[in-house]
PDB file with one MODEL, atoms N, CA, C and O in Angstrom:
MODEL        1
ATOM      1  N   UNK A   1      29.388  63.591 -13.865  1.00  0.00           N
ATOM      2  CA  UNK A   1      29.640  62.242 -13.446  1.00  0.00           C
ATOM      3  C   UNK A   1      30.024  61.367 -14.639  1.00  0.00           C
ATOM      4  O   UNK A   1      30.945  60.553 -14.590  1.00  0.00           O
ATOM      5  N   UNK A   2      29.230  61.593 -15.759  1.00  0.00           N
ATOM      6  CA  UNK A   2      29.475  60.634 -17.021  1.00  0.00           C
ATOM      7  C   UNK A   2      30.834  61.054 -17.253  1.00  0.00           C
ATOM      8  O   UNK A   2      31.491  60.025 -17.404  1.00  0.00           O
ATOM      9  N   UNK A   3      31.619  62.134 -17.359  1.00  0.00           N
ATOM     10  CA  UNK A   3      32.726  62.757 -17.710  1.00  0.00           C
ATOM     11  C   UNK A   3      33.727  62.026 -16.547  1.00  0.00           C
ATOM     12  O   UNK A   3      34.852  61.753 -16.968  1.00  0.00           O
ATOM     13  N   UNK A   4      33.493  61.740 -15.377  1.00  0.00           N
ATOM     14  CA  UNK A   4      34.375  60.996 -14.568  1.00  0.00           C
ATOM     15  C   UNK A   4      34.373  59.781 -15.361  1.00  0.00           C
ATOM     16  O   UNK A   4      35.215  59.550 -16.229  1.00  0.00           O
ATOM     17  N   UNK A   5      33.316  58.927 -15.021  1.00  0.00           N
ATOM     18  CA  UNK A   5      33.453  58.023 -15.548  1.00  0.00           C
ATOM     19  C   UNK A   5      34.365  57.468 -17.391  1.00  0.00           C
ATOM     20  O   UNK A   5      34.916  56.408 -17.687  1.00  0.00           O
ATOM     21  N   UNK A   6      34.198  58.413 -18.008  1.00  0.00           N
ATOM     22  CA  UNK A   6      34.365  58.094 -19.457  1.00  0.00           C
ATOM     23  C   UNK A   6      36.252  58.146 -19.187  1.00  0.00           C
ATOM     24  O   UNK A   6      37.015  57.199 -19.378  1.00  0.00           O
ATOM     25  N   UNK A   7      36.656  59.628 -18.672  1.00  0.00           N
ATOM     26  CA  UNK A   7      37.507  59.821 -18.105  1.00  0.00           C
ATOM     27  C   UNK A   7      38.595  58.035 -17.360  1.00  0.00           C
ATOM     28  O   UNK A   7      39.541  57.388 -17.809  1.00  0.00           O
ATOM     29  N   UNK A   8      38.010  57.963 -16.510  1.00  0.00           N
ATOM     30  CA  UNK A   8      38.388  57.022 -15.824  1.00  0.00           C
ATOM     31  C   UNK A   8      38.142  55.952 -16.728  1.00  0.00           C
ATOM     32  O   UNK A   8      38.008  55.047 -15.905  1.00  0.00           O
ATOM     33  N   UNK A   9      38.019  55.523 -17.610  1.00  0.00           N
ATOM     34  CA  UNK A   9      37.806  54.379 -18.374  1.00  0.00           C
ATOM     35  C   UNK A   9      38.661  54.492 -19.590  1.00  0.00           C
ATOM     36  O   UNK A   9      39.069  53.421 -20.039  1.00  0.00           O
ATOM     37  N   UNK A  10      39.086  55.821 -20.342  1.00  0.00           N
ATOM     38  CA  UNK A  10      39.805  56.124 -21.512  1.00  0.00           C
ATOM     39  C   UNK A  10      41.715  55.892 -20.921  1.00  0.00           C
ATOM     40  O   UNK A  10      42.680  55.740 -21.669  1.00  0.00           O
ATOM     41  N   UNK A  11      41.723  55.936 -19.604  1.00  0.00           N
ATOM     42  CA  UNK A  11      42.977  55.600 -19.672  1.00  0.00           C
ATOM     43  C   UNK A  11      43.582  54.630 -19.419  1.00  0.00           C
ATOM     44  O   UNK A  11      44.800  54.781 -19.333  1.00  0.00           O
ATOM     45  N   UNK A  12      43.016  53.237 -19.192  1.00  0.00           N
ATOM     46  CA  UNK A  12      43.919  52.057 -19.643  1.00  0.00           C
ATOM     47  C   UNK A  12      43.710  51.502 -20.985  1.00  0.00           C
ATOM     48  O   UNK A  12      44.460  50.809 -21.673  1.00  0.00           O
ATOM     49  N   UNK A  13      42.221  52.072 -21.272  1.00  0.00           N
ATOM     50  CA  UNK A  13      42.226  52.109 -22.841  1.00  0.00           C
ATOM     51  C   UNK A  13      43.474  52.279 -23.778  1.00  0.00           C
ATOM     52  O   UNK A  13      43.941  51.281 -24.327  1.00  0.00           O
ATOM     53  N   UNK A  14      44.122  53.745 -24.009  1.00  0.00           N
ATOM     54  CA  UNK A  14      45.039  54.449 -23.834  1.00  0.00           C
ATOM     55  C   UNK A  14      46.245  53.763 -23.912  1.00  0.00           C
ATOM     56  O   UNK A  14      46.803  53.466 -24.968  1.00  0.00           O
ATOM     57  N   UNK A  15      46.718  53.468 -22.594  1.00  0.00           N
ATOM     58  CA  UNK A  15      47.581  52.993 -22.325  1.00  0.00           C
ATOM     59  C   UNK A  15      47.622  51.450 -23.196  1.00  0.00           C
ATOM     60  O   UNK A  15      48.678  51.056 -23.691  1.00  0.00           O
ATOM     61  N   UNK A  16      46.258  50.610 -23.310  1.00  0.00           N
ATOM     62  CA  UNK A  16      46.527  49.751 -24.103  1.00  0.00           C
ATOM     63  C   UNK A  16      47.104  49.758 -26.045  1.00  0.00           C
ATOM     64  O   UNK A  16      47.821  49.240 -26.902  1.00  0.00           O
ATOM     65  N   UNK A  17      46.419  50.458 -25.831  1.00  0.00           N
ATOM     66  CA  UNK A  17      46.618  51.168 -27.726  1.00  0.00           C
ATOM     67  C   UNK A  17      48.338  51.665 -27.445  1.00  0.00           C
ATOM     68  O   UNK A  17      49.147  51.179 -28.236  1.00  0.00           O
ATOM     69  N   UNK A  18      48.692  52.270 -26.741  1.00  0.00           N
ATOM     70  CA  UNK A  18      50.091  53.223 -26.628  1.00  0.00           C
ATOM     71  C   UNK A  18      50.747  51.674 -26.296  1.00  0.00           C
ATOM     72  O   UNK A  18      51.635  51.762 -27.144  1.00  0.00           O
ATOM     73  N   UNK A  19      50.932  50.554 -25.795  1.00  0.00           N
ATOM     74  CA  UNK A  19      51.728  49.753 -25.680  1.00  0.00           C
ATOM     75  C   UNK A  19      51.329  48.724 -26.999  1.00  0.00           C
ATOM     76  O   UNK A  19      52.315  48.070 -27.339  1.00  0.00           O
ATOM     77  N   UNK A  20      50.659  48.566 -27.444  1.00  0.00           N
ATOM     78  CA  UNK A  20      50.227  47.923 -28.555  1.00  0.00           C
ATOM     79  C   UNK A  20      51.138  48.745 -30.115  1.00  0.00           C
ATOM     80  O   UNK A  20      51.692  48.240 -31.092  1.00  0.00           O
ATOM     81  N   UNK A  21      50.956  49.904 -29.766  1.00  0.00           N
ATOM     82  CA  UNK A  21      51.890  50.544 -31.063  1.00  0.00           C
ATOM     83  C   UNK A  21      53.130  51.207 -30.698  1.00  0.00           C
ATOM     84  O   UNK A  21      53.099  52.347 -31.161  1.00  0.00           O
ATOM     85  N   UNK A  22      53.891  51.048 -30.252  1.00  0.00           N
ATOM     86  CA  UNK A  22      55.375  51.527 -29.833  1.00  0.00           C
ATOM     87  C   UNK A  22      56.278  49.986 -29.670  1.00  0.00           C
ATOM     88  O   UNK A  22      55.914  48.890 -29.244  1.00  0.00           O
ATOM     89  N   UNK A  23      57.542  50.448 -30.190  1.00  0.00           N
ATOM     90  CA  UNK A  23      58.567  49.394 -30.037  1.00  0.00           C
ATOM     91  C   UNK A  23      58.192  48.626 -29.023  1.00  0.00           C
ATOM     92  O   UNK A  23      57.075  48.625 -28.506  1.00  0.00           O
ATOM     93  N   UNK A  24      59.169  47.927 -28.708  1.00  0.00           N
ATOM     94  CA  UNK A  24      59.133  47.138 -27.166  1.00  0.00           C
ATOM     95  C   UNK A  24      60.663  48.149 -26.956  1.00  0.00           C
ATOM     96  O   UNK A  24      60.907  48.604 -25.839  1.00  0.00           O
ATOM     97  N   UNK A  25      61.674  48.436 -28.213  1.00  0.00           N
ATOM     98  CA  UNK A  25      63.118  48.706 -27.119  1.00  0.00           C
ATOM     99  C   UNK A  25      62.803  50.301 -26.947  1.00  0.00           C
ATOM    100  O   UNK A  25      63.846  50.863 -26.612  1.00  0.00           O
ATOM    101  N   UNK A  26      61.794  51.148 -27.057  1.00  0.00           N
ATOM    102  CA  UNK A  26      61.627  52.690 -26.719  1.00  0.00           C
ATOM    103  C   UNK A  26      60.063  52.170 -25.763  1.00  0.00           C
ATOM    104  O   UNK A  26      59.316  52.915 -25.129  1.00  0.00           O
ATOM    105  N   UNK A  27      60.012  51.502 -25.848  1.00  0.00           N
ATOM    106  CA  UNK A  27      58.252  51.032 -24.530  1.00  0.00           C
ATOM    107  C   UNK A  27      58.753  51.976 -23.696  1.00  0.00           C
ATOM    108  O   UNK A  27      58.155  53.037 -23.875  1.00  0.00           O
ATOM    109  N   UNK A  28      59.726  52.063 -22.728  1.00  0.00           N
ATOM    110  CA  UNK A  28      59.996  52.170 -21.330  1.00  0.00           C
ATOM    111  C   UNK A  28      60.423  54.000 -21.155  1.00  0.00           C
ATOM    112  O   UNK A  28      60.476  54.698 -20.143  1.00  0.00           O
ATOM    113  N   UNK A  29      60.666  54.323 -22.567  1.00  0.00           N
ATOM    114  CA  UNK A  29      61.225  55.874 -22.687  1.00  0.00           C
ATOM    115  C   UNK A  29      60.056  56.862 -23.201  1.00  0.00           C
ATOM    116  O   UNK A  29      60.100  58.082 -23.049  1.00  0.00           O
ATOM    117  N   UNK A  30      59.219  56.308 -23.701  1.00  0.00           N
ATOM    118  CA  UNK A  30      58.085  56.960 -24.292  1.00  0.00           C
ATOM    119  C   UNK A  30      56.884  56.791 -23.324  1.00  0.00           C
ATOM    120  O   UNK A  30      55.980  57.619 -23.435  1.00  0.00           O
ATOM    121  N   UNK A  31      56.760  55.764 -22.338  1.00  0.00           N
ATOM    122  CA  UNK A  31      55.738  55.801 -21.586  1.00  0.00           C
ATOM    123  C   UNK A  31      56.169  56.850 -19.942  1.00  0.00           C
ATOM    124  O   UNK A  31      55.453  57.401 -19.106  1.00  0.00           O
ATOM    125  N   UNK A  32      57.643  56.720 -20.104  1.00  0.00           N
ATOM    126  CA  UNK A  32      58.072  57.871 -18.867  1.00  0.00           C
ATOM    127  C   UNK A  32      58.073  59.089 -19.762  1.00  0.00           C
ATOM    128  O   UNK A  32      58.465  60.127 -19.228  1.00  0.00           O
ATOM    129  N   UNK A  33      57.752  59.138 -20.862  1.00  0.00           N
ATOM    130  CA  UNK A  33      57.959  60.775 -21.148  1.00  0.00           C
ATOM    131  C   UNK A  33      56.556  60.959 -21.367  1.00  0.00           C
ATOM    132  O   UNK A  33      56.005  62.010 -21.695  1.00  0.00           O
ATOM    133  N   UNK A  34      56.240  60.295 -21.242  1.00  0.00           N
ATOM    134  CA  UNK A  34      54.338  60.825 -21.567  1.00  0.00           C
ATOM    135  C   UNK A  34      54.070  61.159 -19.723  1.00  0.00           C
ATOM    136  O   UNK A  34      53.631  62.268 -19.420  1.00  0.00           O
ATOM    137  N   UNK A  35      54.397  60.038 -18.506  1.00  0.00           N
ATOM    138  CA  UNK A  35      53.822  60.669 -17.584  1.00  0.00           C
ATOM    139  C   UNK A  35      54.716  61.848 -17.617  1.00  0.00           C
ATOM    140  O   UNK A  35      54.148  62.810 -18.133  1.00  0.00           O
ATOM    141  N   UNK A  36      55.891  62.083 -17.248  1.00  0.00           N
ATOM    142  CA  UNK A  36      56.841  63.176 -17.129  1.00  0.00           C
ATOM    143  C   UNK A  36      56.069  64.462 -17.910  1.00  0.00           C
ATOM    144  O   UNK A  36      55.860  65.554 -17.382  1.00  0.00           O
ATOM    145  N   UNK A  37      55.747  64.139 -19.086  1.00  0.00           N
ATOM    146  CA  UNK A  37      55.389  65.548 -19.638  1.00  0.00           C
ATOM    147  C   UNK A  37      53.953  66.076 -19.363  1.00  0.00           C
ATOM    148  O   UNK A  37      53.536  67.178 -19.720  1.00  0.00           O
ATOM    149  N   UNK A  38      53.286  65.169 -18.705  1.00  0.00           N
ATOM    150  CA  UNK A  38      51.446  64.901 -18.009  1.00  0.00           C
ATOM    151  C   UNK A  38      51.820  65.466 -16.672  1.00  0.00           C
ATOM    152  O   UNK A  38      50.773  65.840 -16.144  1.00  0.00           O
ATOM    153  N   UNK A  39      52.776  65.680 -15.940  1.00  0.00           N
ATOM    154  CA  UNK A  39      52.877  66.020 -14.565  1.00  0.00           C
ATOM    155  C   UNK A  39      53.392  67.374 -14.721  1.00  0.00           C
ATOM    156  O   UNK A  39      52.997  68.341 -14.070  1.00  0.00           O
ATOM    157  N   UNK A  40      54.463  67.394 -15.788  1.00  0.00           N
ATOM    158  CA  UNK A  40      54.800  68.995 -16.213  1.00  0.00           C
ATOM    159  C   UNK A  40      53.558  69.974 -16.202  1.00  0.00           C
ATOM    160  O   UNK A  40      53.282  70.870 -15.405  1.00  0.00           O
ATOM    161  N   UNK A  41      53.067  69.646 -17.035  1.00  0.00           N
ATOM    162  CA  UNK A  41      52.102  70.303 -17.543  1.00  0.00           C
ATOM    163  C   UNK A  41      50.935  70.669 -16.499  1.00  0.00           C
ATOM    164  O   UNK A  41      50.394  71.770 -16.400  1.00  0.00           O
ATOM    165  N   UNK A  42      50.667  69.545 -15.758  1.00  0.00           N
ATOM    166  CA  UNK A  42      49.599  70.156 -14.322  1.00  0.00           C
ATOM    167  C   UNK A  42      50.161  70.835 -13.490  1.00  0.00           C
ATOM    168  O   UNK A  42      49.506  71.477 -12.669  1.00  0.00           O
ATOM    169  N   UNK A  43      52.143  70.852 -13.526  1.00  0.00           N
ATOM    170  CA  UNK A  43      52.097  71.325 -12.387  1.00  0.00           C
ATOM    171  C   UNK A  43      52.450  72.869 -12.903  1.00  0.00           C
ATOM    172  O   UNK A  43      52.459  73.853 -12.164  1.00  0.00           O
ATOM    173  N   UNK A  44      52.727  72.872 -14.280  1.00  0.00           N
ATOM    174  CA  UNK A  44      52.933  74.421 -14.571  1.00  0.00           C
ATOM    175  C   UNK A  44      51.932  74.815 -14.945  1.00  0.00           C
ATOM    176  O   UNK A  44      51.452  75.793 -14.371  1.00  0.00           O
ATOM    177  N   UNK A  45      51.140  74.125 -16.200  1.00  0.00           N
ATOM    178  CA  UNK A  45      49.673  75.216 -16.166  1.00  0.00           C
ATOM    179  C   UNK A  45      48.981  75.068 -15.304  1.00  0.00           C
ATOM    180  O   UNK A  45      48.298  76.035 -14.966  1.00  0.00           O
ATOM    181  N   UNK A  46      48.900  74.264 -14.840  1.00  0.00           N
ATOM    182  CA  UNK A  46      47.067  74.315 -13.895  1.00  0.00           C
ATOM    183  C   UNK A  46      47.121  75.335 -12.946  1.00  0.00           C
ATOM    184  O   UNK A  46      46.156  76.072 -12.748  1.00  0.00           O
ATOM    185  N   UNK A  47      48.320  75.446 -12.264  1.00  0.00           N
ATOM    186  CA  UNK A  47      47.872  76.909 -11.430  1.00  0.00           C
ATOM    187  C   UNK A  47      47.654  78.187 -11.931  1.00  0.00           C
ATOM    188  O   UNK A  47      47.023  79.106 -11.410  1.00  0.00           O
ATOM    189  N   UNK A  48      48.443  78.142 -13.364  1.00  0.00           N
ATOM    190  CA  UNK A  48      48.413  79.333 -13.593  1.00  0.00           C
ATOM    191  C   UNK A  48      46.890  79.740 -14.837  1.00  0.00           C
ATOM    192  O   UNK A  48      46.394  80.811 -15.186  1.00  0.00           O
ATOM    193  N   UNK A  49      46.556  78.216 -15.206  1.00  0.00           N
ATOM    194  CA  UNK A  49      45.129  78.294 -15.341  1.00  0.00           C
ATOM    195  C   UNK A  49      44.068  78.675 -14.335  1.00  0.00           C
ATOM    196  O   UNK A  49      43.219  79.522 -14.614  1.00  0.00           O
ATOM    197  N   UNK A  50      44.090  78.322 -13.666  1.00  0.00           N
ATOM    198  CA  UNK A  50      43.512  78.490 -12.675  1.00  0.00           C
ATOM    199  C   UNK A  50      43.259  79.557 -11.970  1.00  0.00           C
ATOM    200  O   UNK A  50      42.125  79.800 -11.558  1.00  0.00           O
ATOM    201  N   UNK A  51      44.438  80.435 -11.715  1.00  0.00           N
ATOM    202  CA  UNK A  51      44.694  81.955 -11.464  1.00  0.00           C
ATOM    203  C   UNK A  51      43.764  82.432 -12.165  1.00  0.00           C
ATOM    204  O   UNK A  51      42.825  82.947 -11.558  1.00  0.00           O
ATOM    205  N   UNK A  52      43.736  82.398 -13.971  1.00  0.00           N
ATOM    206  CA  UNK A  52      43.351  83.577 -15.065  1.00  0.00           C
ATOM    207  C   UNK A  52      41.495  83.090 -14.484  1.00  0.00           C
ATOM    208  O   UNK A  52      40.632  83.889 -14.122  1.00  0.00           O
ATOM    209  N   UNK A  53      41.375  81.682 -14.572  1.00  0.00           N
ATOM    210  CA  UNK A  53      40.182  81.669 -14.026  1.00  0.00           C
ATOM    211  C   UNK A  53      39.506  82.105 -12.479  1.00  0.00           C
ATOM    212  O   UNK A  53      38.298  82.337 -12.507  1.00  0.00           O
ATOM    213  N   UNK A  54      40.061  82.207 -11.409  1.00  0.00           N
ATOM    214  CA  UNK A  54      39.948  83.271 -10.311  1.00  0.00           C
ATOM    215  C   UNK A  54      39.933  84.717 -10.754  1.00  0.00           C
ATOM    216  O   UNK A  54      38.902  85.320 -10.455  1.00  0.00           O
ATOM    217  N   UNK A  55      40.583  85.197 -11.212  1.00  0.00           N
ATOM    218  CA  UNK A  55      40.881  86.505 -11.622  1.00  0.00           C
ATOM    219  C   UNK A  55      39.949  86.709 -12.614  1.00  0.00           C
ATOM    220  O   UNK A  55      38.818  86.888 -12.160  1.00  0.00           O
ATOM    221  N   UNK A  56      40.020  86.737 -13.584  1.00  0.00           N
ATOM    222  CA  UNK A  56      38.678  86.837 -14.810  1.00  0.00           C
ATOM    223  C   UNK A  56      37.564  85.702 -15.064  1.00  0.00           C
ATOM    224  O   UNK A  56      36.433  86.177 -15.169  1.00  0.00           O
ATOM    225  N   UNK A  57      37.617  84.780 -15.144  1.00  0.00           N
ATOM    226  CA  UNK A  57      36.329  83.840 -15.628  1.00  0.00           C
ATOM    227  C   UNK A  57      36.595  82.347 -15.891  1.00  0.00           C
ATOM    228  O   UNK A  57      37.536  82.013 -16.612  1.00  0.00           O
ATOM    229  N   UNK A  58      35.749  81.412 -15.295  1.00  0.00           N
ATOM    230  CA  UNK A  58      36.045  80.402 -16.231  1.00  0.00           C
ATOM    231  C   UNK A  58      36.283  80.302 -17.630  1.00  0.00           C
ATOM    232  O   UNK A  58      37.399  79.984 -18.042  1.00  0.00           O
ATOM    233  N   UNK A  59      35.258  80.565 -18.458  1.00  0.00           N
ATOM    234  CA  UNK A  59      35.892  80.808 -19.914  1.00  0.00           C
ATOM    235  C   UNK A  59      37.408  81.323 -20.514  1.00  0.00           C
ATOM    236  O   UNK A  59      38.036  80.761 -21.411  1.00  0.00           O
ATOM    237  N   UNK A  60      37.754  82.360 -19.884  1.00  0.00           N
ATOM    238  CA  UNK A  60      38.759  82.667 -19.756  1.00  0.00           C
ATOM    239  C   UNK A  60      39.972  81.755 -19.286  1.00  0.00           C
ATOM    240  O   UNK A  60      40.832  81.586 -20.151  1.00  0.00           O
ATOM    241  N   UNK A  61      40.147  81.248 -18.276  1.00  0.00           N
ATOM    242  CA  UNK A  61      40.380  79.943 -18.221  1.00  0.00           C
ATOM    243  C   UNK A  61      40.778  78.523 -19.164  1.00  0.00           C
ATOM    244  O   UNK A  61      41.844  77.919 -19.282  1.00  0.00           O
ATOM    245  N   UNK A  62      39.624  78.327 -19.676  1.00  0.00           N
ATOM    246  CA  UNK A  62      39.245  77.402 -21.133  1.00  0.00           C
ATOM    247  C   UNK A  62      39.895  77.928 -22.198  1.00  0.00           C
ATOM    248  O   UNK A  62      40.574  77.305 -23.014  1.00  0.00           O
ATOM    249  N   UNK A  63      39.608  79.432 -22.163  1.00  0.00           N
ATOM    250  CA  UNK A  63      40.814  79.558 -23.571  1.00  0.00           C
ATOM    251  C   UNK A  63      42.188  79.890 -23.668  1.00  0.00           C
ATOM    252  O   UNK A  63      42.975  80.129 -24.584  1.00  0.00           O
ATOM    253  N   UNK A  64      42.224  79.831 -22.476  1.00  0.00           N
ATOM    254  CA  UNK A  64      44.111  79.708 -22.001  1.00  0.00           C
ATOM    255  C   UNK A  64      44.337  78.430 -22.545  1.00  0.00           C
ATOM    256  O   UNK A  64      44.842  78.255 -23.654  1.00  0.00           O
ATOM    257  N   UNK A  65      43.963  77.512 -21.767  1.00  0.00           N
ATOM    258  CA  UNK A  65      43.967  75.782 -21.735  1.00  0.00           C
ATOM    259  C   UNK A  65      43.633  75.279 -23.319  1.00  0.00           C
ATOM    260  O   UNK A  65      44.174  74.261 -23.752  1.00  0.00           O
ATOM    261  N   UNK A  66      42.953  75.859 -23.922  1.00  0.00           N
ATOM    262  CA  UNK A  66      43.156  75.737 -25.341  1.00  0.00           C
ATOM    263  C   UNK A  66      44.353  76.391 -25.958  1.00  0.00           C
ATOM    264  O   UNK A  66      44.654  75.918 -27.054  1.00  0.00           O
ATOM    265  N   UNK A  67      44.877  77.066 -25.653  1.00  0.00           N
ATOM    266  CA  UNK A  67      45.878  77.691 -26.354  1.00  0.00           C
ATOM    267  C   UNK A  67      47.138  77.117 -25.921  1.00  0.00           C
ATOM    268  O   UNK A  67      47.995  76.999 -26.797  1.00  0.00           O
ATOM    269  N   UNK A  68      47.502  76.628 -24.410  1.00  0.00           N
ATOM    270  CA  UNK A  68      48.624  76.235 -23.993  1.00  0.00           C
ATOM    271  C   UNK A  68      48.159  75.228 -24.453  1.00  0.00           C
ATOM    272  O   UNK A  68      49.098  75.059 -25.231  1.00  0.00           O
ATOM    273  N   UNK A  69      47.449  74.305 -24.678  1.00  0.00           N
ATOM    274  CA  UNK A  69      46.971  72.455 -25.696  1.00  0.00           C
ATOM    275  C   UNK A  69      47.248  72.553 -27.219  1.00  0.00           C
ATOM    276  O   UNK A  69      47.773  71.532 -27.660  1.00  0.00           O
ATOM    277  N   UNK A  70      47.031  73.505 -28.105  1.00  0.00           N
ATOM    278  CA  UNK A  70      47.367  73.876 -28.917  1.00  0.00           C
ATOM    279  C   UNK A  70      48.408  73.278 -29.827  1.00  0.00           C
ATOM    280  O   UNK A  70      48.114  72.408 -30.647  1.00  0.00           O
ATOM    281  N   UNK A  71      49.933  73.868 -29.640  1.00  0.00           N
ATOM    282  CA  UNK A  71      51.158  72.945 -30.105  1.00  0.00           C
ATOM    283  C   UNK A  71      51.007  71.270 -30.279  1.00  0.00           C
ATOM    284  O   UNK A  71      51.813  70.580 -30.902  1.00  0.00           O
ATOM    285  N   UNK A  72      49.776  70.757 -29.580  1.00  0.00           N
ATOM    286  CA  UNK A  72      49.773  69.403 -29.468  1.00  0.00           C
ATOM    287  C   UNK A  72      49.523  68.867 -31.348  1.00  0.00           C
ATOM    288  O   UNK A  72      49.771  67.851 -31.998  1.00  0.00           O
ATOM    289  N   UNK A  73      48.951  70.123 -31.614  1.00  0.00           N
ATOM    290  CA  UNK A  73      48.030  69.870 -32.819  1.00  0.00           C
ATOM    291  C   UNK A  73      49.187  70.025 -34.423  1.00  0.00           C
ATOM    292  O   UNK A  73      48.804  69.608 -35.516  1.00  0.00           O
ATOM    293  N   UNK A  74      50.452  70.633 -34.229  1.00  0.00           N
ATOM    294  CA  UNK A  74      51.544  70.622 -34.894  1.00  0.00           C
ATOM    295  C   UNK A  74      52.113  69.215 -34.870  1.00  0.00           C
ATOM    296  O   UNK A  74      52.645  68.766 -35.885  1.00  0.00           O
ATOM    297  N   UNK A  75      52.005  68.333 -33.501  1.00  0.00           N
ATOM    298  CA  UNK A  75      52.525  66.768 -33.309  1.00  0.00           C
ATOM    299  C   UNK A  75      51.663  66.115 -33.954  1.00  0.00           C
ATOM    300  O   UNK A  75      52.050  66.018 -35.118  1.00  0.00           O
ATOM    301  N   UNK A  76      50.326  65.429 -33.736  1.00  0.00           N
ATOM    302  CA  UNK A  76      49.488  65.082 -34.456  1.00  0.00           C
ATOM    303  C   UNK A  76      49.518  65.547 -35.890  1.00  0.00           C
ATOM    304  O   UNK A  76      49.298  64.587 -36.628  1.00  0.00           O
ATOM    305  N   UNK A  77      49.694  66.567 -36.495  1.00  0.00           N
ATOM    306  CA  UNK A  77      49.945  66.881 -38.011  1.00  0.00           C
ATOM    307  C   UNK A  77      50.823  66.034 -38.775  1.00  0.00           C
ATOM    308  O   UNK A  77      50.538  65.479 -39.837  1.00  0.00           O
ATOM    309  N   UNK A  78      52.283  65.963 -37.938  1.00  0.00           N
ATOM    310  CA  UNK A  78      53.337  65.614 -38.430  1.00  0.00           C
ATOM    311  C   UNK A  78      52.923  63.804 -38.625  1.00  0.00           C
ATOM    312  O   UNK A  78      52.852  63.154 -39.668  1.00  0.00           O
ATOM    313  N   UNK A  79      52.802  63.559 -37.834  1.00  0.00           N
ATOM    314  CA  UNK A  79      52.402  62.293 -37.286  1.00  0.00           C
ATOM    315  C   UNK A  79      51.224  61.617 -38.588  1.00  0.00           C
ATOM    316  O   UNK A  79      51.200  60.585 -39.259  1.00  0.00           O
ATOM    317  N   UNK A  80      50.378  62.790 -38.474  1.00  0.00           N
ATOM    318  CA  UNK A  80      49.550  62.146 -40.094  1.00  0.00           C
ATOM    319  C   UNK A  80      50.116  61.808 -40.949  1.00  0.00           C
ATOM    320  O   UNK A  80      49.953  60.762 -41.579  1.00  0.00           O
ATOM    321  N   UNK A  81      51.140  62.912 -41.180  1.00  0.00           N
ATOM    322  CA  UNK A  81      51.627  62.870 -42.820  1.00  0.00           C
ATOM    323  C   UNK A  81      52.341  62.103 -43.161  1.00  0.00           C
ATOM    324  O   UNK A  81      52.396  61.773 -44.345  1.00  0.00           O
ATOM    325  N   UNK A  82      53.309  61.445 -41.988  1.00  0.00           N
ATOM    326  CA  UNK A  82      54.224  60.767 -42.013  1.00  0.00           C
ATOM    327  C   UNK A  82      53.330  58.925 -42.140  1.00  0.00           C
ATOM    328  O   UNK A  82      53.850  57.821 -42.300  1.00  0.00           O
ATOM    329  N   UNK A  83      52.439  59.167 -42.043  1.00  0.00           N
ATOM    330  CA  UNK A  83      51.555  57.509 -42.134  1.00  0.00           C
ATOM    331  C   UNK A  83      51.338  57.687 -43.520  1.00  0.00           C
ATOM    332  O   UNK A  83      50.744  56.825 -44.168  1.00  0.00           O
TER     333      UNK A  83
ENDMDL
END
């Protein structure tokens, strides 16, 4: 329940910080590519997360979902260095 909640509270958070630091003339291209690439992503991994977890294990599962999350951590890198 706390995890709903925190959940449900981190994303207009979020969204405030993400409009607070982006242009105003890319605002409108970066906030459709964030949902666009948020809907990708549930609609291609989650089933097929989901599968490995039916089929073998939750855990199993979790470390799919870590591994397809992964690449995120090459963006964030770049993103440091460049500050």
């Amino acid at each position: 329940m706390a995890l709903g909640v925190i959940g449900t509270l981190s994303g207009p958070i979020y969204d405030t910080w993400l409009n607070l630091n982006i242009e105003s003339k890319v605002h409108a291209t970066v906030l459709l590519m964030m949902s666009q690439s948020d809907a990708l992503g549930q609609t291609a991994g989650g089933p097929f997360v989901g599968w490995i977890g039916n089929r073998l294990s939750v855990r199993a599962s979790l470390v799919v979902a870590a591994v397809l999350l992964s690449p995120i951590l090459v963006v964030f890198g770049r993103v440091l260095r460049k500050r």
